[in-house]
C-alpha angles and dihedrals in degrees: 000000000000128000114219112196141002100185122153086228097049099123086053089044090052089047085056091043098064118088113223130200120250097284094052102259134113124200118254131200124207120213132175099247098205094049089024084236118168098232097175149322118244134154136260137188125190097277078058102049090037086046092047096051093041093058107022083231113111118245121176127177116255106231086200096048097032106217125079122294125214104209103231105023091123113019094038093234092136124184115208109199122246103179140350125217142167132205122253085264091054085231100111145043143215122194123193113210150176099232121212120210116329118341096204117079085231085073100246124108110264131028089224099086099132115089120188101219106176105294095346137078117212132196101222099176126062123199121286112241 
């Protein structure tokens, strides 16, 4: 395997890598990093990736509240990062996390509860409790 880069200002550097969309945000996908489960799909610019590798602790930006989010800050469902990719176009980006307590703001573990099953859609998560 080869190792790209050991620069002191490597977190900064990734921040600049990444290609965002027009308003400055890139799509992020959360995944267990222990049962490789997806767990959801948020957004980052570059205060949130330099935030998240600065702390280990995942923060994306709230498109709705426009300002970051640090997943967990109220409910207490961190997510401490594992690891931090990016695809082959630098548009998109995978973090591997240790998930505590439910990732989906429904309370159950993953946002992908909907499953398309033929002609009929199925919720195949409850609630954690």
């Amino acid at each position: 395997m080869e190792l790209i880069s050991n620069k002191v200002n490597m977190k900064k550097d990734i921040a600049a890598e990444i290609k965002y969309n027009d308003k400055g945000l890139v799509p992020v996908i959360a995944q267990e990093h222990k049962s490789k489960e997806v767990l959801m799909l948020a957004w980052m610019n570059k205060d949130a990736i330099a935030e998240t590798l600065a702390t280990n602790k995942v923060c994306y930006w709230s498109r709705s509240r426009k300002k970051l989010w640090r997943k967990g800050e109220t409910s207490g469902h961190f997510q401490t990062l594992k690891e931090f990719r990016y695809d082959c176009d630098k548009d998109t980006v995978l973090v591997l996390v240790e998930q505590i307590g439910p990732a989906c703001h429904t309370n159950r573990p993953n946002c992908f509860y909907y499953a398309v099953r033929g002609e009929e859609i199925e919720i195949i998560s409850e609630p954690m409790k």
